[in-house]
C-alpha positions as CSV (number, residue, x, y, z in Angstrom):
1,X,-79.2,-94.7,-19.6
2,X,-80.9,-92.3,-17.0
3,X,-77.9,-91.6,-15.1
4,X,-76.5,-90.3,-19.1
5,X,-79.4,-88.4,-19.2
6,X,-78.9,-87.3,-15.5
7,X,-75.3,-85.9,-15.9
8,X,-76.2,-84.3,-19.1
9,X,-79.2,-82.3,-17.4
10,X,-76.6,-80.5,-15.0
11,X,-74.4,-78.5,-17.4
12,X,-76.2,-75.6,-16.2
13,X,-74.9,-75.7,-13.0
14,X,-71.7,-77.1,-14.2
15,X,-71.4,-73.9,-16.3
16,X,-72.5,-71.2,-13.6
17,X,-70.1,-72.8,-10.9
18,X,-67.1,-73.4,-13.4
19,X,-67.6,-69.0,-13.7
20,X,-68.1,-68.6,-9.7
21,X,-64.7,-70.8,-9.6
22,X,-62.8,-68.4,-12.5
23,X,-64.1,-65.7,-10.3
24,X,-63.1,-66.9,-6.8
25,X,-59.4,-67.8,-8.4
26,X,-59.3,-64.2,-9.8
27,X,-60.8,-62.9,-6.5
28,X,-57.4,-64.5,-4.3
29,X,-54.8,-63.8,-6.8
30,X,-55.5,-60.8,-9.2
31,X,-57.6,-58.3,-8.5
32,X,-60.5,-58.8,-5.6
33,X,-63.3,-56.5,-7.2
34,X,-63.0,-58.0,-10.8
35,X,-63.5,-61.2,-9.0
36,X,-66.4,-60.4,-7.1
37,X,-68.1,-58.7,-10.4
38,X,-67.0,-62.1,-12.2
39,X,-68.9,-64.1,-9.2
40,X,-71.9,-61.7,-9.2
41,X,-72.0,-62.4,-13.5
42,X,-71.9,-66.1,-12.2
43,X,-75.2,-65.7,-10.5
44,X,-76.6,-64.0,-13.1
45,X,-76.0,-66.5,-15.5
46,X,-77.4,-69.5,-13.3
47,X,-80.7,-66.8,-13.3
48,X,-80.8,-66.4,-17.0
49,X,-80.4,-70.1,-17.5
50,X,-83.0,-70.8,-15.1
51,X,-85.5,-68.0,-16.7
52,X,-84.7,-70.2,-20.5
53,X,-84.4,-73.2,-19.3
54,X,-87.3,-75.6,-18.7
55,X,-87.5,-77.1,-15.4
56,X,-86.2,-80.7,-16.8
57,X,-82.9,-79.0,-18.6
58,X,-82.5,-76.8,-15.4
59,X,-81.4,-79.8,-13.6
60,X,-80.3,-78.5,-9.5
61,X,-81.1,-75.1,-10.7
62,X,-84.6,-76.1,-10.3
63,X,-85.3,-75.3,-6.5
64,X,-88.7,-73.8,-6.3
65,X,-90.8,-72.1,-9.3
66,X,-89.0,-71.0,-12.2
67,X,-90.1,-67.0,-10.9
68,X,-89.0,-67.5,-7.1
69,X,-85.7,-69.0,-9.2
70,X,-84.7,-66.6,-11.6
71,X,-86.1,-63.3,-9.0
72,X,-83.5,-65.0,-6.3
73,X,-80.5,-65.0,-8.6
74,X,-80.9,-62.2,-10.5
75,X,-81.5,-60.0,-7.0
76,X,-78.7,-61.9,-5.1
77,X,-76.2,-61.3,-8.7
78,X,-77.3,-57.8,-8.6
79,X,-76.8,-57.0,-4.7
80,X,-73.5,-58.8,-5.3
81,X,-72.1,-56.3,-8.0
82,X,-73.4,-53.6,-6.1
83,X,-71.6,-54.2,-3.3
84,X,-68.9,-55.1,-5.0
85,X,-68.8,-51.6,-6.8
86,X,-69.5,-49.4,-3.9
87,X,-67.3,-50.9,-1.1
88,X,-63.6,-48.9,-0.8
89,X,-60.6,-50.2,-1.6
């Protein structure tokens, strides 16, 4: 019964890394700045999950306090898509 309740606590994660994957596959075989803007979303989203989330339903989004958490992301998916704007082709 905990290990139920266990797997069902990480669809957070499950869901921001099944987006980082889309974008990583679109990255290597379409077009290289949609994926990195699809990766950058995939950060986001782990940071807007982790901002709603509590820390039980976070599951291994929960690293340190939910602030340092969702600050972390959200910088790290914005930095992303900017660099993934502003570099040349």
């Amino acid at each position: 019964m905990a290990g139920e309740a266990q797997r069902r606590s990480q669809w957070p994660l499950a869901l921001s890394l099944l987006v980082a994957l889309t974008g990583l596959v679109v990255l290597w075989f379409y077009n290289w700045r949609n994926g990195v803007l699809i990766f950058a979303g995939a950060v986001g989203l782990a940071g807007v999950l982790r901002a709603t989330l509590t820390d039980t339903a976070a599951g291994l989004l929960h690293v340190r306090g939910r602030m340092f958490d969702t600050t972390f992301l959200l910088l790290t998916a914005t930095a992303i898509a900017i660099l993934g704007l502003i570099v040349p082709n």
